[in-house]
N, CA, C and O atoms as CSV, one atom per row, in Angstrom:
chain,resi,resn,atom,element,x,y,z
A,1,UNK,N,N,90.615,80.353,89.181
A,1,UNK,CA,C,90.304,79.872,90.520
A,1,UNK,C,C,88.914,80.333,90.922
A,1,UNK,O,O,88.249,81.311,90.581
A,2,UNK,N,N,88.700,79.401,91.691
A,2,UNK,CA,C,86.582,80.129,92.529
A,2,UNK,C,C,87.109,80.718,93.516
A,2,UNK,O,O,88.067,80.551,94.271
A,3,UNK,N,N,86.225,81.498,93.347
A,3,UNK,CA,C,85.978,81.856,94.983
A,3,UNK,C,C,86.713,81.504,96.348
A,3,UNK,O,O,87.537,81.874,97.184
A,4,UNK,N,N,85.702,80.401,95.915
A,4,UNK,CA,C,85.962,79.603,97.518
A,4,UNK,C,C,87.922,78.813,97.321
A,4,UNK,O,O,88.769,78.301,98.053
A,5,UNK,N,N,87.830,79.022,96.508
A,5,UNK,CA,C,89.575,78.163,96.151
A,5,UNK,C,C,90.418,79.519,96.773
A,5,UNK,O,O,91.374,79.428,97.543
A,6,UNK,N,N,89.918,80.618,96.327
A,6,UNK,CA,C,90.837,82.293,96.258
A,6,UNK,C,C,90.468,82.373,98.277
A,6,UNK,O,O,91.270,82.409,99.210
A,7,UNK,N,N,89.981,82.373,98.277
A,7,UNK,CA,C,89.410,82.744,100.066
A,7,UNK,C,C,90.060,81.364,100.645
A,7,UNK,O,O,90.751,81.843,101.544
A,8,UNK,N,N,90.219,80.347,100.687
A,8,UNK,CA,C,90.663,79.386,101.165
A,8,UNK,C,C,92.474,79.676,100.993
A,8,UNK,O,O,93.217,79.533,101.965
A,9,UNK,N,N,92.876,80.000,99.927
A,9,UNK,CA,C,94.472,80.218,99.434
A,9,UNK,C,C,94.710,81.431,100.492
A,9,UNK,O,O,95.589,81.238,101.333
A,10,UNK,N,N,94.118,82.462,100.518
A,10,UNK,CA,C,94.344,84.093,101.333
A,10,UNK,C,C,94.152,83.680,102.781
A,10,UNK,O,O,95.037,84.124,103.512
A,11,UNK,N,N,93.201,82.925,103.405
A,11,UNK,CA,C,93.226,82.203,104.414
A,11,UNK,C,C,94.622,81.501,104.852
A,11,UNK,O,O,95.199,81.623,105.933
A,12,UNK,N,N,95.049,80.661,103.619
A,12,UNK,CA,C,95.944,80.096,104.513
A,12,UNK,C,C,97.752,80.010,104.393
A,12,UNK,O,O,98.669,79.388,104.930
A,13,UNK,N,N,97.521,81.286,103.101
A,13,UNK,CA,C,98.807,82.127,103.035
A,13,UNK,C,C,98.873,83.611,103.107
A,13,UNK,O,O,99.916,84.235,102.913
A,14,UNK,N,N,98.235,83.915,103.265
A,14,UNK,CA,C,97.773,85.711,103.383
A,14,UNK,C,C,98.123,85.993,102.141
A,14,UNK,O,O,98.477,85.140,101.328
A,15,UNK,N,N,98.039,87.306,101.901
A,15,UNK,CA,C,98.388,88.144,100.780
A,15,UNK,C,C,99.602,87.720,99.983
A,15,UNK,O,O,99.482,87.997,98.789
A,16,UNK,N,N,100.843,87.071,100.338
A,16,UNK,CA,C,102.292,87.385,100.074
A,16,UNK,C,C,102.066,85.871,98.891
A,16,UNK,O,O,102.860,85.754,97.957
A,17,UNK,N,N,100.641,84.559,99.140
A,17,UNK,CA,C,100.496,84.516,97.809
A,17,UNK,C,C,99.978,85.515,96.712
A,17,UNK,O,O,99.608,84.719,95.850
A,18,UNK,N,N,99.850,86.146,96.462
A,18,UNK,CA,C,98.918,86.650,95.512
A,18,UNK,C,C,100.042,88.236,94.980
A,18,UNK,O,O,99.891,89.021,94.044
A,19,UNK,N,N,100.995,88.173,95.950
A,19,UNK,CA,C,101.971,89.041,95.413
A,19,UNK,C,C,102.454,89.493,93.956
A,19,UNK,O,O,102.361,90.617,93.461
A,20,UNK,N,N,102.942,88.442,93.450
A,20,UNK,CA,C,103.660,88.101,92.230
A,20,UNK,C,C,102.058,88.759,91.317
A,20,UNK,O,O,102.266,89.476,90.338
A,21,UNK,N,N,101.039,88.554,91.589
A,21,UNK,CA,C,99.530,88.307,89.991
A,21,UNK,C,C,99.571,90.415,90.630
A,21,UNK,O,O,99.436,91.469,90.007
A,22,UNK,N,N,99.805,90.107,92.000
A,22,UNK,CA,C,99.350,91.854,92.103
A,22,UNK,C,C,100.148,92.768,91.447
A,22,UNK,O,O,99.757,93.797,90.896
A,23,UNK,N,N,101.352,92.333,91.528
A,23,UNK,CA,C,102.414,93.265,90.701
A,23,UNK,C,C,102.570,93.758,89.135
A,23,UNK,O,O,102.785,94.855,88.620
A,24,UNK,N,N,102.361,92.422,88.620
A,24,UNK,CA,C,101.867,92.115,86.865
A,24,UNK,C,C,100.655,93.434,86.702
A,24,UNK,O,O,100.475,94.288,85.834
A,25,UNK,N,N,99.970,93.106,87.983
A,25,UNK,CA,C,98.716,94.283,87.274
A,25,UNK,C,C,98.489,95.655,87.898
A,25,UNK,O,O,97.507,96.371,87.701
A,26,UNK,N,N,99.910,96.015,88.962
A,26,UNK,CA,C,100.122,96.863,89.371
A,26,UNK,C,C,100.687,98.527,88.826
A,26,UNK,O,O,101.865,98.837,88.649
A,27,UNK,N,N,99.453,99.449,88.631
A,27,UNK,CA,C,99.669,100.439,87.511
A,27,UNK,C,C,99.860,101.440,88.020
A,27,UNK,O,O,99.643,102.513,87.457
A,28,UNK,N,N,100.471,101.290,89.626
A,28,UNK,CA,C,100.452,103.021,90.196
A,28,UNK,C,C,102.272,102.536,90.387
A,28,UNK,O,O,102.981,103.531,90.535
A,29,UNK,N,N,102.916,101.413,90.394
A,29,UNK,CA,C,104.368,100.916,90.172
A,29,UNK,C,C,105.048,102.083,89.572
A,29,UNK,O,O,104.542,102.607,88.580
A,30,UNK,N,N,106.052,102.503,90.032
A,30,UNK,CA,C,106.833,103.870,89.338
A,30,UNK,C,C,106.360,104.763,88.987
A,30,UNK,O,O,106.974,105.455,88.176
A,31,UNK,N,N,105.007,105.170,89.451
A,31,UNK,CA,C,104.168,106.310,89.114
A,31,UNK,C,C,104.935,107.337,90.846
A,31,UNK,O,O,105.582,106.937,91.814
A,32,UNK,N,N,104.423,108.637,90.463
A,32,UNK,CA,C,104.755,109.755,91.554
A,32,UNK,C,C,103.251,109.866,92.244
A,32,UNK,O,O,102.205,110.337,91.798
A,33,UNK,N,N,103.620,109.134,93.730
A,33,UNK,CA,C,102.162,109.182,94.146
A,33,UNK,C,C,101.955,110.316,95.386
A,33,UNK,O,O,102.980,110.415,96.061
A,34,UNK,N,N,100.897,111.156,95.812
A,34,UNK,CA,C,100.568,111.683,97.004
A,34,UNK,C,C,99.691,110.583,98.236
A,34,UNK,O,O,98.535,110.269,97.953
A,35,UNK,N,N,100.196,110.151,99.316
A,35,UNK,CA,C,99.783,109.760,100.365
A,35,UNK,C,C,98.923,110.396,101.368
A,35,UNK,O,O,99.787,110.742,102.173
A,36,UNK,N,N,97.860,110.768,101.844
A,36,UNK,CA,C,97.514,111.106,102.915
A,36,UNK,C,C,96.724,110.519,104.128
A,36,UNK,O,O,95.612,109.993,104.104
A,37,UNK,N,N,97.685,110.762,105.364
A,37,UNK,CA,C,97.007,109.834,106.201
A,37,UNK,C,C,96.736,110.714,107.346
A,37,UNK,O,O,97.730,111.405,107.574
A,38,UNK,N,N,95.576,110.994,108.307
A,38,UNK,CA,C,95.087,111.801,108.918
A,38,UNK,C,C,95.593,113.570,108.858
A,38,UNK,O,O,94.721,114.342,108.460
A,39,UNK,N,N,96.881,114.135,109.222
A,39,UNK,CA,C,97.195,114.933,109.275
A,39,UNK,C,C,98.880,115.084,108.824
A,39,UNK,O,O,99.630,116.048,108.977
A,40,UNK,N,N,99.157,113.675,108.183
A,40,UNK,CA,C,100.188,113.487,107.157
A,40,UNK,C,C,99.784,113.419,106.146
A,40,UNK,O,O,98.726,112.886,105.810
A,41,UNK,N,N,101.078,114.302,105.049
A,41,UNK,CA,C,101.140,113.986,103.183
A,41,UNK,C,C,102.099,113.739,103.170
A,41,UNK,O,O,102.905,114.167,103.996
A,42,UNK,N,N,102.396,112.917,102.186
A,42,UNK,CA,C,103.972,112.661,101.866
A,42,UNK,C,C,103.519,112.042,100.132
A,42,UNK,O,O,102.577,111.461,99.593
A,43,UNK,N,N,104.594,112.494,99.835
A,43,UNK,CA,C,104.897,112.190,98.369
A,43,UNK,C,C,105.989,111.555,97.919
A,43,UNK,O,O,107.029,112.086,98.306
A,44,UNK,N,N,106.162,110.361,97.062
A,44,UNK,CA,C,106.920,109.483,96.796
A,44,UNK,C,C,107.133,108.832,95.475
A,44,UNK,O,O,106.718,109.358,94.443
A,45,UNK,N,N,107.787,107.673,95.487
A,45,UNK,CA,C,107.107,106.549,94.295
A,45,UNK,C,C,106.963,105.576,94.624
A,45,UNK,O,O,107.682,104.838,95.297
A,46,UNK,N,N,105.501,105.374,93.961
A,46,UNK,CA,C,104.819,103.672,93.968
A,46,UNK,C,C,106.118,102.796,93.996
A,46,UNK,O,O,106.833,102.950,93.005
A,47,UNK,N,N,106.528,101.977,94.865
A,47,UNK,CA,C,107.214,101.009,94.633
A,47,UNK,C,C,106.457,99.501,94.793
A,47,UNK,O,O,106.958,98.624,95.497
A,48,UNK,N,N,105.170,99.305,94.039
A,48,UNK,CA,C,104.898,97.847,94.472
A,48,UNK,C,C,104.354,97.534,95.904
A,48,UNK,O,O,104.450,98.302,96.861
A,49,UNK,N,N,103.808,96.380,95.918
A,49,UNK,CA,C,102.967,95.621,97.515
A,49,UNK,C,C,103.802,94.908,97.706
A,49,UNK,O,O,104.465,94.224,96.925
A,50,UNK,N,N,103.852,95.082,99.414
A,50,UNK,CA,C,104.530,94.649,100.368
A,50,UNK,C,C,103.802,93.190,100.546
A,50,UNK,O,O,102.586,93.177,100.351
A,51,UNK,N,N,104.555,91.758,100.960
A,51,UNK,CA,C,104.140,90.734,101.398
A,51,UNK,C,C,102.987,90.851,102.097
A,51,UNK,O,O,102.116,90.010,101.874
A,52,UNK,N,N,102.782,91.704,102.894
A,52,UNK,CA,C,101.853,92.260,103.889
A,52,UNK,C,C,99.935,92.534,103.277
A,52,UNK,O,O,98.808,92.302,103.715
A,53,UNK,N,N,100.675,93.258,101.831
A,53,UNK,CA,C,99.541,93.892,101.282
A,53,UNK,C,C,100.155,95.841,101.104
A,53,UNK,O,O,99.857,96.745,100.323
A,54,UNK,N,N,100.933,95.751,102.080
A,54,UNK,CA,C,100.645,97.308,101.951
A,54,UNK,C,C,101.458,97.751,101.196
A,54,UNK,O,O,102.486,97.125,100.938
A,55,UNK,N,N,101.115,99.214,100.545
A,55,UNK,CA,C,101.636,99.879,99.422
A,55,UNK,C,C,102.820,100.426,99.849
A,55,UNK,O,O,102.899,101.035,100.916
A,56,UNK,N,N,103.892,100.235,98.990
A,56,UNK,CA,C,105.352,100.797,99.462
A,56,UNK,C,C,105.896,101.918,98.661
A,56,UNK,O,O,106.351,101.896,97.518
A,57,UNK,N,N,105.752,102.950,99.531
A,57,UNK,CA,C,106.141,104.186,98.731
A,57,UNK,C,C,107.721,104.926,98.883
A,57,UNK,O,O,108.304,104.710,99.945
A,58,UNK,N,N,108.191,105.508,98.180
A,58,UNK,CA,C,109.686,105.269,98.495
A,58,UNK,C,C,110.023,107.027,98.241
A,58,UNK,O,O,110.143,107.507,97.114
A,59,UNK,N,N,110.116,107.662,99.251
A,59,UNK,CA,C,110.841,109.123,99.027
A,59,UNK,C,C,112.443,109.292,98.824
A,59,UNK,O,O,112.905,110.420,98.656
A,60,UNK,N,N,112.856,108.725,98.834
A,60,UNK,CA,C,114.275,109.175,98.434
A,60,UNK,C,C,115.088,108.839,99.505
A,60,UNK,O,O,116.243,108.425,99.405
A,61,UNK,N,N,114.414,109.039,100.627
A,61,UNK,CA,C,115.534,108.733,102.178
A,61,UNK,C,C,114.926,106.829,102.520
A,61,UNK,O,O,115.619,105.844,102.773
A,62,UNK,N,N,113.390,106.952,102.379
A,62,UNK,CA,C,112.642,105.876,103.741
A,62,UNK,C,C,111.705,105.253,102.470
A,62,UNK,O,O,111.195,105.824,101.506
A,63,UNK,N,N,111.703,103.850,102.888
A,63,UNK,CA,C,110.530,103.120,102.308
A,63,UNK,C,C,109.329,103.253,103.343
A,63,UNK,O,O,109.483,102.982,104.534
A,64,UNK,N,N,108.179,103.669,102.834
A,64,UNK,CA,C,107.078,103.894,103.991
A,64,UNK,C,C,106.172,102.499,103.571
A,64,UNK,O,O,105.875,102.343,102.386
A,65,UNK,N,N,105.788,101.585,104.504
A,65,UNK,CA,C,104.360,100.791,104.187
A,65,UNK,C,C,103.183,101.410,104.380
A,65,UNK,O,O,102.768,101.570,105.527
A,66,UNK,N,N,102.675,101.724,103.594
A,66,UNK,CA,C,100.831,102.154,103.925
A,66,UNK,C,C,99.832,101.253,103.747
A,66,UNK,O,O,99.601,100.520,102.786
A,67,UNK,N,N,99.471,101.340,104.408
A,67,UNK,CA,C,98.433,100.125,104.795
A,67,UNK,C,C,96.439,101.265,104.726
A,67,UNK,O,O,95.499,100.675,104.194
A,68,UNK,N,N,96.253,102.378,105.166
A,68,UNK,CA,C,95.157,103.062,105.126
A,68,UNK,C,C,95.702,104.303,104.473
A,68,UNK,O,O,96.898,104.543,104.310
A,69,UNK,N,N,94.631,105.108,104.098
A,69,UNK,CA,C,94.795,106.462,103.735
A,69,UNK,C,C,94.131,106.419,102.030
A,69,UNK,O,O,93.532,105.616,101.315
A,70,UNK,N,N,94.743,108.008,101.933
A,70,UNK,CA,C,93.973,108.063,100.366
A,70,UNK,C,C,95.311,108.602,99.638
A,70,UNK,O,O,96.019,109.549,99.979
A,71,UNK,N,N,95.471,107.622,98.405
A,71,UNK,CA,C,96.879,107.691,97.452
A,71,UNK,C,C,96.095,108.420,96.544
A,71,UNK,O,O,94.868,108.490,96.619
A,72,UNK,N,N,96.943,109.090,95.490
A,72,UNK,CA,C,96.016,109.699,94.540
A,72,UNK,C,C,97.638,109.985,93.443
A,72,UNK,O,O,98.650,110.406,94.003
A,73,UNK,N,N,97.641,109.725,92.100
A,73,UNK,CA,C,98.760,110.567,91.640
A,73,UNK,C,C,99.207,112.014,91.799
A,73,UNK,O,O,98.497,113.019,91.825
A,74,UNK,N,N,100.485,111.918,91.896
A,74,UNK,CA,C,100.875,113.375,92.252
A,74,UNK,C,C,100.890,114.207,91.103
A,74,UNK,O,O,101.293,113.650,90.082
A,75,UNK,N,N,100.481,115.667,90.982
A,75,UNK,CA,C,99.674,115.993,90.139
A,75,UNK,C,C,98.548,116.309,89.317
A,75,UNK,O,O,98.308,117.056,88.368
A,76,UNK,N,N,97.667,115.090,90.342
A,76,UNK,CA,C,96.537,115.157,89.629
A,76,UNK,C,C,95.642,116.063,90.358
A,76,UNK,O,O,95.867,116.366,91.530
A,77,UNK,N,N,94.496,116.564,89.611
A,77,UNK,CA,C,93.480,117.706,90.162
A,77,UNK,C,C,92.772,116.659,91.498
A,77,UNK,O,O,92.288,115.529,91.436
A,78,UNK,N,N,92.943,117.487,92.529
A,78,UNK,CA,C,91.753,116.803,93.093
A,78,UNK,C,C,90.205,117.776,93.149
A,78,UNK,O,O,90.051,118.983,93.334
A,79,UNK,N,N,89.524,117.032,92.983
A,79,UNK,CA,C,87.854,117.384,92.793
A,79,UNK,C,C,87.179,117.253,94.063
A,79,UNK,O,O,87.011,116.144,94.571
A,80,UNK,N,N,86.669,118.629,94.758
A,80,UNK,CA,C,85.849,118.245,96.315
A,80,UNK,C,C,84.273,118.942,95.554
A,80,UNK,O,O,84.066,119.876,94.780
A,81,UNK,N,N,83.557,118.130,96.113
A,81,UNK,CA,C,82.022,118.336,95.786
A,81,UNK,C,C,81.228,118.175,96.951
A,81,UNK,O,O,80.005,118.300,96.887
């Protein structure tokens, strides 16, 4: 697809086309992720994009949608410079 075909499709179905191609190439899916959003962390698993767009993370009790913040795998070093 162009461009202008991809921006015209997201225009006039939002995200919830493009669901299905996001998932296929979705590599944080069943991974253990850390969430942080202003003065929340929460830790979960990647469960896949929401119709919406937003990332659905799943702790054990609550499916959370995140929509902003910084995901990072859980586990991994983080690096401040």
């Amino acid at each position: 697809e162009s461009f202008a075909t991809t921006t015209g499709r997201y225009e006039a179905e939002g995200f919830a086309a493009f669901t299905a191609d996001w998932s296929a190439l979705d590599w944080l899916r069943g991974r253990r992720v850390v969430v942080e959003q202003q003065d929340e962390r929460r830790e979960g698993i990647a469960a896949g994009v929401a119709e919406t767009g937003a990332l659905i993370v799943e702790d054990g009790e609550v499916e959370h949608h995140v929509v902003s913040g910084t995901v990072r795998l859980a586990g991994a070093v983080e690096v401040v410079a």
